[in-house]
N, C-alpha and C positions, 0 to 999 in steps of 0.2 A: 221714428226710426230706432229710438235705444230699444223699444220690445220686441225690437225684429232681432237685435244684435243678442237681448236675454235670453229670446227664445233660442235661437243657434249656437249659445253657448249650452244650455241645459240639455241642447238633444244633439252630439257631434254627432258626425256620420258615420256609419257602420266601418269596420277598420281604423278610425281614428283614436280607438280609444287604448291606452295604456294603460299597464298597471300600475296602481300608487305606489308611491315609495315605501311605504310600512306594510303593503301586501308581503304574506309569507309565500310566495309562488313555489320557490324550491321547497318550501318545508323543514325550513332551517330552526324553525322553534321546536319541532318533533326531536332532533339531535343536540340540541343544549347541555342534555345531562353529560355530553363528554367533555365538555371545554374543565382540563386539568387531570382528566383521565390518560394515559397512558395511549397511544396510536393502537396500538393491536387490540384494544376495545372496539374499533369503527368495524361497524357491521358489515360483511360483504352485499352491496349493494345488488339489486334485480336489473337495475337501469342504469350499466354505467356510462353512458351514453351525457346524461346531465347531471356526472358526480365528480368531482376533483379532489385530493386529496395529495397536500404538496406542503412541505415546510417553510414556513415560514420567510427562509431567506432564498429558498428556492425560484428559478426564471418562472413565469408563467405570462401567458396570452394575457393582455389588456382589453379585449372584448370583453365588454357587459352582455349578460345572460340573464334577466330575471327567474330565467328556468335552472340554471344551473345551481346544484350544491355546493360551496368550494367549505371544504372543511381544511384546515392551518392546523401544525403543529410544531413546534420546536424542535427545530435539527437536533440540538445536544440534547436535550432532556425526555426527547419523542413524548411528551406533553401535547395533546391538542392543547391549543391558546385560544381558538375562534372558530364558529361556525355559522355563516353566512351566504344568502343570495348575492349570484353575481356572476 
């Protein structure tokens, strides 16, 4: 019985699989170089469909989005702070 349980772990079923948590899906490693640059550096996006761009103390949606970009910047200083999936 455990090799039936190994096997069914090493091959989930099609749709079951997620992406890991250190996958870059949004591509948030590609926009690194802004975190301390100035807001009006962030590129205008092609797809703003799965791109967010909001300050830091600003309201925003609690839904997780591995596909979404959400790039943070500081209200007073319009400093990006962070850029991350989510």
């Amino acid at each position: 019985m455990p090799e039936i349980v190994a096997e069914a772990a090493a091959r989930p079923a099609a749709g079951s699989r997620l992406p890991t948590l250190d996958a870059d899906i949004c591509r948030a490693g590609e926009l690194q170089w802004l975190v301390g640059r100035p807001r009006t550096d962030i590129p205008v996006p092609v797809d703003v469909v799965n791109r967010r761009v909001t300050c830091t103390t600003c309201p925003v949606t609690e839904d997780y989005s591995p596909y979404r970009l959400n790039i943070f910047y500081d209200q007073q200083t319009g400093r990006v702070t962070e850029v991350r999936c989510g």
